[in-house]
N, CA, C and O atoms as a GROMACS GRO file, in nm:
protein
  412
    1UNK      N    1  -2.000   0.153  -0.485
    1UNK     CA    2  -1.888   0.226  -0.431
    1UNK      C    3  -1.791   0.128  -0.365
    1UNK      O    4  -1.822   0.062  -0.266
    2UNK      N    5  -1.678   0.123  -0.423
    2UNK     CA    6  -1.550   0.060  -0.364
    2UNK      C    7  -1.549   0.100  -0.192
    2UNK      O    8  -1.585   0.216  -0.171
    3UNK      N    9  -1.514   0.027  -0.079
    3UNK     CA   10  -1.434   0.076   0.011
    3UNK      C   11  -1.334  -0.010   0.011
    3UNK      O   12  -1.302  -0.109  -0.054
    4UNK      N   13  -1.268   0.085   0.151
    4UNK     CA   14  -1.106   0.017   0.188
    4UNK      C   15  -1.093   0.032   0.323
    4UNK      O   16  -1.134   0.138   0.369
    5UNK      N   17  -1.044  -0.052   0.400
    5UNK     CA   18  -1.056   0.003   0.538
    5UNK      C   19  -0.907  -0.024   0.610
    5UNK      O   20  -0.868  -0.140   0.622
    6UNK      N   21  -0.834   0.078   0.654
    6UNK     CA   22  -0.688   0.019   0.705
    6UNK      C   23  -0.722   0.003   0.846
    6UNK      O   24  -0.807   0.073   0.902
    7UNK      N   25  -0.642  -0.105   0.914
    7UNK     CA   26  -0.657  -0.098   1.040
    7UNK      C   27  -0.528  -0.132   1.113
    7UNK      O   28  -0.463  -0.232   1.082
    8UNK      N   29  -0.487  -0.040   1.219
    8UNK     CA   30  -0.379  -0.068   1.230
    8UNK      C   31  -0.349  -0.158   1.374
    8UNK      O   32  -0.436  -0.174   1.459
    9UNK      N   33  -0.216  -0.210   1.384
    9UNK     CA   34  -0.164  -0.279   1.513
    9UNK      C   35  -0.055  -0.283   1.518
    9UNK      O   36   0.022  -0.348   1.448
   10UNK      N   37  -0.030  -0.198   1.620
   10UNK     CA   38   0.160  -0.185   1.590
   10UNK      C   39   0.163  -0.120   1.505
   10UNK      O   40   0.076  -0.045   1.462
   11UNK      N   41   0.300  -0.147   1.455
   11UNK     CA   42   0.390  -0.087   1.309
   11UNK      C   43   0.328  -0.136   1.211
   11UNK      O   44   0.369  -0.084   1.107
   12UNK      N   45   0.192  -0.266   1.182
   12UNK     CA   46   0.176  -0.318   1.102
   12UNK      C   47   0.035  -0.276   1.070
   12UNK      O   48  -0.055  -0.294   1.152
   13UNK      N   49   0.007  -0.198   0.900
   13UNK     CA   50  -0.129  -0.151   0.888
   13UNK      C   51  -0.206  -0.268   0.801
   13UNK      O   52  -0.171  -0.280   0.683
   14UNK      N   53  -0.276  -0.327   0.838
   14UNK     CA   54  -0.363  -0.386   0.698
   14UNK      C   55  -0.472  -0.331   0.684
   14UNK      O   56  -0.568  -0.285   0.746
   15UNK      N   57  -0.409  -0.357   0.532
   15UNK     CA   58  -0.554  -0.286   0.411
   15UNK      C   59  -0.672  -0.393   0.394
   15UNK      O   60  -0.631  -0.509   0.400
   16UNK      N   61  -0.802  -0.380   0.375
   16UNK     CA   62  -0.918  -0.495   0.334
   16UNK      C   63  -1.009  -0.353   0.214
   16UNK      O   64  -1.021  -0.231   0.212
   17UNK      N   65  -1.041  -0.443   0.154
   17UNK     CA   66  -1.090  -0.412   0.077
   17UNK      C   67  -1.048  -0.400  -0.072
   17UNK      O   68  -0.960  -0.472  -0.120
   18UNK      N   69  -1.152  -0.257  -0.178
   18UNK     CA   70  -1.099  -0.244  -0.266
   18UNK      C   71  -0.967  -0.151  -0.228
   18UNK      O   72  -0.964  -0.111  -0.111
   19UNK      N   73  -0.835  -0.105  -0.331
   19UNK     CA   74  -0.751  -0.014  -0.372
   19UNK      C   75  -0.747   0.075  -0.456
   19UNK      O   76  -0.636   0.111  -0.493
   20UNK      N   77  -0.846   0.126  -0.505
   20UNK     CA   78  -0.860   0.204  -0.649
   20UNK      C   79  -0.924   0.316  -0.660
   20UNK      O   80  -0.950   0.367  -0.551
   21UNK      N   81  -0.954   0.364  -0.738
   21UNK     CA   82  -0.946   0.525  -0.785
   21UNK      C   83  -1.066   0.537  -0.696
   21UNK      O   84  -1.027   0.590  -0.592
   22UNK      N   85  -1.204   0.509  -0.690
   22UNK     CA   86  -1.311   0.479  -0.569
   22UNK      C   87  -1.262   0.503  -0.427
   22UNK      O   88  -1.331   0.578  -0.358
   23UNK      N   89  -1.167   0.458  -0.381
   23UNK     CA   90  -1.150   0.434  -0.251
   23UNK      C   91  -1.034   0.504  -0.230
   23UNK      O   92  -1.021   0.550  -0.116
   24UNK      N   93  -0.938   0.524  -0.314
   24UNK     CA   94  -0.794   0.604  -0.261
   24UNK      C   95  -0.838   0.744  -0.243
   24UNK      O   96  -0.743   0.738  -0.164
   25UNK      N   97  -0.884   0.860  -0.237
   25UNK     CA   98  -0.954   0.949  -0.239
   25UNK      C   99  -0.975   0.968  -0.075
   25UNK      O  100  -0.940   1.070  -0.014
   26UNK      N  101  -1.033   0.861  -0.021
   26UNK     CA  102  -1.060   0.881   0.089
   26UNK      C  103  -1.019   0.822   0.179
   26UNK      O  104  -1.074   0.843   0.287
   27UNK      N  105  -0.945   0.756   0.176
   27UNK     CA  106  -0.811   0.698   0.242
   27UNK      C  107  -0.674   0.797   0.225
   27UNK      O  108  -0.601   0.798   0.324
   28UNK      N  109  -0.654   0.837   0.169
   28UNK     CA  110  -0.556   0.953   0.154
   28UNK      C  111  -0.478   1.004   0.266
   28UNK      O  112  -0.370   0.984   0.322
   29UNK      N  113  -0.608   1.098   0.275
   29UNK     CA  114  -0.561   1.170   0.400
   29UNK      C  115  -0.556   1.172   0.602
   29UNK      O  116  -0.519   1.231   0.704
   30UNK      N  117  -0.637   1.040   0.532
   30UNK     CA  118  -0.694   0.950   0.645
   30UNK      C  119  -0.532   0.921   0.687
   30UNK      O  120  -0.466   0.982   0.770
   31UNK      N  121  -0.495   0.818   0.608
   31UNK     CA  122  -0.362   0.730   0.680
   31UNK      C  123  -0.209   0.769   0.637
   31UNK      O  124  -0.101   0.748   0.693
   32UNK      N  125  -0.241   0.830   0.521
   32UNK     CA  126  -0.082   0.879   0.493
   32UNK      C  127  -0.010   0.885   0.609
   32UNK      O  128   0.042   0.788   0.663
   33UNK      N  129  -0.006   1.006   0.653
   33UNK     CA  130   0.002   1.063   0.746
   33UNK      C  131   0.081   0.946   0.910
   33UNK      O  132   0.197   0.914   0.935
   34UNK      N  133  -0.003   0.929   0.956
   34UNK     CA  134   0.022   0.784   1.023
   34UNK      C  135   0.082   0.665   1.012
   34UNK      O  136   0.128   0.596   1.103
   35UNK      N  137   0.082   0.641   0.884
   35UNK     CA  138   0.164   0.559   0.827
   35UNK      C  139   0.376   0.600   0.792
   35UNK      O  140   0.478   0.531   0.787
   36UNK      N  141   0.344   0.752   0.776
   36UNK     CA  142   0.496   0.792   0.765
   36UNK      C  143   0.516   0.800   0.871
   36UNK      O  144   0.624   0.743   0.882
   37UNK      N  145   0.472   0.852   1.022
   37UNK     CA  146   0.495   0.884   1.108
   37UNK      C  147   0.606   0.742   1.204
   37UNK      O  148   0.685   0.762   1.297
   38UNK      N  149   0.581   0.640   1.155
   38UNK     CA  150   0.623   0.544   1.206
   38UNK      C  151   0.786   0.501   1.197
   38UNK      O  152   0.816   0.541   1.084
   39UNK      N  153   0.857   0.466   1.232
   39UNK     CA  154   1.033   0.484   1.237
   39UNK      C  155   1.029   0.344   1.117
   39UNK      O  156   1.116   0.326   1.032
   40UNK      N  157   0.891   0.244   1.140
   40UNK     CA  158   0.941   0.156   1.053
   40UNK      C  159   0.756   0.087   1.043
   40UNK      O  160   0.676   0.078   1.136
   41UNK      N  161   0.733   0.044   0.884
   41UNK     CA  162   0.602  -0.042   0.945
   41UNK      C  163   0.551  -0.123   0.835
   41UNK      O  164   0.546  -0.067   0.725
   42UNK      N  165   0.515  -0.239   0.844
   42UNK     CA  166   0.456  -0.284   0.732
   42UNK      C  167   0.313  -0.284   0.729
   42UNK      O  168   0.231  -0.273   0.820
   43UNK      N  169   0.293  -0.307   0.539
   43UNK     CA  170   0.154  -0.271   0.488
   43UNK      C  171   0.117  -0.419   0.447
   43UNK      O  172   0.175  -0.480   0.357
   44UNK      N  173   0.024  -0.466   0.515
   44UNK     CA  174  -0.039  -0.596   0.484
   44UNK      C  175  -0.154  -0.575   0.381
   44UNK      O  176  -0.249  -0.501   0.406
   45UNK      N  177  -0.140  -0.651   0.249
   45UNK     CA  178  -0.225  -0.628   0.123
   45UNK      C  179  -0.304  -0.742   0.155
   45UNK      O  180  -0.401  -0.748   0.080
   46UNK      N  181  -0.300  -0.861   0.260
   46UNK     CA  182  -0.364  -0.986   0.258
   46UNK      C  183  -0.539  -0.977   0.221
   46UNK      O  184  -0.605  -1.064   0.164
   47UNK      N  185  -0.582  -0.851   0.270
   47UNK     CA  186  -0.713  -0.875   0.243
   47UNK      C  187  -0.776  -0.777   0.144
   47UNK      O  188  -0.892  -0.737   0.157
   48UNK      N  189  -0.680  -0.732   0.024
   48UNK     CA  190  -0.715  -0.654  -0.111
   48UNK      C  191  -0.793  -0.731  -0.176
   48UNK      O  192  -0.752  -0.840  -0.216
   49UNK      N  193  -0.898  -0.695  -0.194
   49UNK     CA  194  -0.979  -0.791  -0.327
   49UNK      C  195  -0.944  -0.698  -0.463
   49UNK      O  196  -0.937  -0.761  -0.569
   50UNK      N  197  -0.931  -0.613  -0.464
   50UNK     CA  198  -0.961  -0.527  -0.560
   50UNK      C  199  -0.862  -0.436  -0.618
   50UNK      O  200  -0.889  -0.327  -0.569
   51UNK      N  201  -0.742  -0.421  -0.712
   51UNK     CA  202  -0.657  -0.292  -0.724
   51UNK      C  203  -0.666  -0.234  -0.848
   51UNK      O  204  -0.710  -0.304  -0.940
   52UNK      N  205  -0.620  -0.071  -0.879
   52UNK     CA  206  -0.620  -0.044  -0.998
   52UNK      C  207  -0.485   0.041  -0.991
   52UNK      O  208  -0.414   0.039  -0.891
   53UNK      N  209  -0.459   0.107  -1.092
   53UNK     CA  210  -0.362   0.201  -1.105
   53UNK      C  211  -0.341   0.288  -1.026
   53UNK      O  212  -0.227   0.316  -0.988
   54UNK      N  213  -0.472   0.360  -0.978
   54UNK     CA  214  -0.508   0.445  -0.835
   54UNK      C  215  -0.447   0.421  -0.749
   54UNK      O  216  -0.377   0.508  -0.698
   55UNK      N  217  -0.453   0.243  -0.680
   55UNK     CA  218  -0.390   0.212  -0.593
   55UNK      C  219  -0.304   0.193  -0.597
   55UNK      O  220  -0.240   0.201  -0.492
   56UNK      N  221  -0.244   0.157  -0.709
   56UNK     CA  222  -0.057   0.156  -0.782
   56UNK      C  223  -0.019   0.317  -0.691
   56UNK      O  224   0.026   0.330  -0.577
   57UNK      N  225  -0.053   0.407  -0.779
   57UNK     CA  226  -0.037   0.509  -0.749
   57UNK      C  227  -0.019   0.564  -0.620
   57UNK      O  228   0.091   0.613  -0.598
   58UNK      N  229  -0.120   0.566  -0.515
   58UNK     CA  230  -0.131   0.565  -0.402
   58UNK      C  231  -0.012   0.510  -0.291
   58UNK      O  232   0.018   0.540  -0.176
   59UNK      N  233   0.021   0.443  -0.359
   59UNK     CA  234   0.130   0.306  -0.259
   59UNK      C  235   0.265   0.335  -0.295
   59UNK      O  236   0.361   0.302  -0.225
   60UNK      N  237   0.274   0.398  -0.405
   60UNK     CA  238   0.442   0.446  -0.499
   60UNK      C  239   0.413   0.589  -0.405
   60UNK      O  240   0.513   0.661  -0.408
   61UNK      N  241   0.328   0.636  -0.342
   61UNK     CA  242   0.331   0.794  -0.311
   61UNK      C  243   0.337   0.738  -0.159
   61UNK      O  244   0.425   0.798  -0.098
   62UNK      N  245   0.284   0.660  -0.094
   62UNK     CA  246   0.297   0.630   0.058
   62UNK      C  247   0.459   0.581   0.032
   62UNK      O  248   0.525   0.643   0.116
   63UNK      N  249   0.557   0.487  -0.055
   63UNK     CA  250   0.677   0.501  -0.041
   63UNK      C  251   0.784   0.645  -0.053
   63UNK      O  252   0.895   0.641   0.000
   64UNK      N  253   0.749   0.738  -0.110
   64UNK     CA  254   0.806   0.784  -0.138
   64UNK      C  255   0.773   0.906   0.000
   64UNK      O  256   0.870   0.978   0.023
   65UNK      N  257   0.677   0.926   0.069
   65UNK     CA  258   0.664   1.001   0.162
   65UNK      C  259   0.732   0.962   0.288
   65UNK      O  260   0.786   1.039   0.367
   66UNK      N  261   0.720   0.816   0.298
   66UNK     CA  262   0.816   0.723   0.416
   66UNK      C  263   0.960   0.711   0.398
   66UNK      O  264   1.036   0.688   0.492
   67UNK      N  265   0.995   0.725   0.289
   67UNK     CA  266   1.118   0.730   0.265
   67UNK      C  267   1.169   0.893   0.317
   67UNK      O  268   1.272   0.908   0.382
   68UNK      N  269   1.095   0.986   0.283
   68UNK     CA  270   1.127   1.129   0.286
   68UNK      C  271   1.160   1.132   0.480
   68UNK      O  272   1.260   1.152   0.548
   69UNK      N  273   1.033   1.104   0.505
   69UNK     CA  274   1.080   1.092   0.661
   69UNK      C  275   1.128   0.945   0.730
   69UNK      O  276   1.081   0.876   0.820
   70UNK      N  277   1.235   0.935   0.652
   70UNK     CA  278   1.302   0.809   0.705
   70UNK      C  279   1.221   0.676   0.782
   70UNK      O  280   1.265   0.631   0.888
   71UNK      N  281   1.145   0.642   0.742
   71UNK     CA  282   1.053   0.544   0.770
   71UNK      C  283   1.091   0.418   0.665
   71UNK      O  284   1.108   0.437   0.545
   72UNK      N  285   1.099   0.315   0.716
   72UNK     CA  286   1.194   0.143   0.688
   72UNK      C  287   1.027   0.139   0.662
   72UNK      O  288   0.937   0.162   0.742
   73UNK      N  289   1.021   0.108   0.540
   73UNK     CA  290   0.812   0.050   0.470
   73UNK      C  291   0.875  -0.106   0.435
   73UNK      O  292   0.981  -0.116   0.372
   74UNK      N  293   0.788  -0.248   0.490
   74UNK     CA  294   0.777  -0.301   0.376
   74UNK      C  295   0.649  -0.322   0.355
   74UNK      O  296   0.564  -0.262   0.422
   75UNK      N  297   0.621  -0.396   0.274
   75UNK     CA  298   0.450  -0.479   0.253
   75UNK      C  299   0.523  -0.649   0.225
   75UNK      O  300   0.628  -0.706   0.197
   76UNK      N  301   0.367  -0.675   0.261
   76UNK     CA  302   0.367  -0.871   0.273
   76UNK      C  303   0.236  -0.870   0.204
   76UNK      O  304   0.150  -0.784   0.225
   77UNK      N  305   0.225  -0.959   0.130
   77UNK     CA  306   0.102  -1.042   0.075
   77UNK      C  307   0.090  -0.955  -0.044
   77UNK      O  308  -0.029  -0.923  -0.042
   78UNK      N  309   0.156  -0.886  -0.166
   78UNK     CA  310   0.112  -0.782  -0.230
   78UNK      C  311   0.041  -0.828  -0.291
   78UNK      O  312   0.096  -0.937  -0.308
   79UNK      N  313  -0.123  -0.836  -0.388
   79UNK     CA  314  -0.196  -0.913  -0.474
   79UNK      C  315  -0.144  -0.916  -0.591
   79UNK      O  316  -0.094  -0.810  -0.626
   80UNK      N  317  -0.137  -1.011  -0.673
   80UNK     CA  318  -0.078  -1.021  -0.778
   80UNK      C  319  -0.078  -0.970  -0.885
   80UNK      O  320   0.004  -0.978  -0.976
   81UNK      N  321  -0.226  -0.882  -0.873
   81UNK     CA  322  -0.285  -0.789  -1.000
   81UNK      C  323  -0.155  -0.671  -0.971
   81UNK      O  324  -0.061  -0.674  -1.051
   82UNK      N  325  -0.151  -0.572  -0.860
   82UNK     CA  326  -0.075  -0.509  -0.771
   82UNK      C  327   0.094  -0.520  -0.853
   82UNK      O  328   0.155  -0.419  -0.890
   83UNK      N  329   0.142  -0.650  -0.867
   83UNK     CA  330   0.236  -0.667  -0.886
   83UNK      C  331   0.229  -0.675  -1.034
   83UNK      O  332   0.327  -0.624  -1.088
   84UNK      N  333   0.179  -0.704  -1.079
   84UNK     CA  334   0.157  -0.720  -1.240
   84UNK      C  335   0.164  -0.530  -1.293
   84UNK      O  336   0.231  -0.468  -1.376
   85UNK      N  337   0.075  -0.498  -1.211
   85UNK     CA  338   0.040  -0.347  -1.287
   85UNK      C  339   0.194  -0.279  -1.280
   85UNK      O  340   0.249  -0.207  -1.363
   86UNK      N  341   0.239  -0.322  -1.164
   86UNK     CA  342   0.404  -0.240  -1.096
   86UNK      C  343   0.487  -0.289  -1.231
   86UNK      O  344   0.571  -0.206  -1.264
   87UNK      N  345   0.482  -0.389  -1.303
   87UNK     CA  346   0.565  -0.476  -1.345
   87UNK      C  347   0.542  -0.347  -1.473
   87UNK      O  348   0.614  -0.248  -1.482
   88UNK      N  349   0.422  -0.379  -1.565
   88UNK     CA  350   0.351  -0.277  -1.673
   88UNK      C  351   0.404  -0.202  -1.667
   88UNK      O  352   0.446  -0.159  -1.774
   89UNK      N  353   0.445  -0.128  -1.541
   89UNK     CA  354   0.446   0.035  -1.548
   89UNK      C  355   0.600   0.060  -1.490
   89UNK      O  356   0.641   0.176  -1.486
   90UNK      N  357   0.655  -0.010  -1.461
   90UNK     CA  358   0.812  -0.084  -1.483
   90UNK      C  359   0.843   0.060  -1.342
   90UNK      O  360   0.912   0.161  -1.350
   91UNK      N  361   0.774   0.015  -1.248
   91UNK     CA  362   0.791   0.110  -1.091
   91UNK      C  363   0.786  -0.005  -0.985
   91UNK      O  364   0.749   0.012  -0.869
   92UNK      N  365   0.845  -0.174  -1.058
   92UNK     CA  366   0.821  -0.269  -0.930
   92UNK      C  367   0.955  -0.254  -0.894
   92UNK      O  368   0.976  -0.340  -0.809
   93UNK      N  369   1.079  -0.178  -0.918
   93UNK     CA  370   1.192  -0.169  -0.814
   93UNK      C  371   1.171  -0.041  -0.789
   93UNK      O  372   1.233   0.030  -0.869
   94UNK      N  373   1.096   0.031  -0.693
   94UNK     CA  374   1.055   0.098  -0.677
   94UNK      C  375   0.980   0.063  -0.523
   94UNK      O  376   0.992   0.130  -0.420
   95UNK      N  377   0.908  -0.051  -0.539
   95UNK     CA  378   0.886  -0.086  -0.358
   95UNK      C  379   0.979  -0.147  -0.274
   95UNK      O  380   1.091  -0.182  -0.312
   96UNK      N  381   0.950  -0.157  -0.196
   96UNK     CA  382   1.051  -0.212  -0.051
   96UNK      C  383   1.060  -0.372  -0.110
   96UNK      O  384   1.036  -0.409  -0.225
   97UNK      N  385   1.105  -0.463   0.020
   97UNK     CA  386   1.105  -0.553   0.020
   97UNK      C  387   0.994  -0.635   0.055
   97UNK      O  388   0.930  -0.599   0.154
   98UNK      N  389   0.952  -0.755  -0.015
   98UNK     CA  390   0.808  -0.810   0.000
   98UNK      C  391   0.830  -0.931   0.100
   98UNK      O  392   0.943  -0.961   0.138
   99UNK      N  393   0.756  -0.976   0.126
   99UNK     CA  394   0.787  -1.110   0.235
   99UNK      C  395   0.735  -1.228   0.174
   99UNK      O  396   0.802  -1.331   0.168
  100UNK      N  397   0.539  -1.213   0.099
  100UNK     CA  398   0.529  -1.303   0.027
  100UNK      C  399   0.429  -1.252  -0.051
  100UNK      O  400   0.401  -1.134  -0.068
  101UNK      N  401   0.381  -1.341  -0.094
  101UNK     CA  402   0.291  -1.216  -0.222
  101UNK      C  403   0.164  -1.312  -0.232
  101UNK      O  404   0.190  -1.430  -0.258
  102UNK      N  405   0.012  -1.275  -0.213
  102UNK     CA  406  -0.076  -1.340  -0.208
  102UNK      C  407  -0.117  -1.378  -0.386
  102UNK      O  408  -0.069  -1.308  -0.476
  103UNK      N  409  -0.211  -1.497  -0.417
  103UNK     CA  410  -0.265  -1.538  -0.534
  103UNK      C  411  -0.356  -1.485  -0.550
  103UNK      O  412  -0.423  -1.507  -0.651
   0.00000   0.00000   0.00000
């Protein structure tokens, strides 16, 4: 079983773990929520080992809920699989602005 664990500080949440169909499920409803609530916040991917489409998915739906309630999202460190799949599925102008993007 995949996990994922967000933890937050400040405006800034980082993710560890896996991102994928396993673990988005139950993260969901956990952080959505908290995460829009914020006027502005970034999503640190630095410690993703793991992403799939799920988590593609998941992260195109946390933008689009932050956007709804005016919430400034970016992410830093996105994993490169992450960015590759966005690229595939032609939804990478579609995230915020990145800061740097992990290997």
């Amino acid at each position: 079983m995949s996990t994922l664990t967000i933890k937050q500080q400040g405006s800034i949440f980082e993710l560890a773990g896996s991102l994928n169909r396993h673990s988005v499920p139950d993260i969901h409803k956990k952080h959505l929520q908290s995460i829009c609530e914020q006027q502005s916040c970034t999503l640190d991917f630095s410690q993703i080992q793991d992403v799939d489409t799920a988590g593609l998915a998941w992260v195109l739906l946390v933008v689009e809920k932050a956007q709804k309630r005016q919430c400034e999202i970016n992410f830093i460190n996105l994993p490169q699989d992450m960015v590759k799949l966005a690229k595939l599925s032609a939804v990478d102008t579609l995230f915020p602005s990145q800061e740097t993007t992990a290997s």
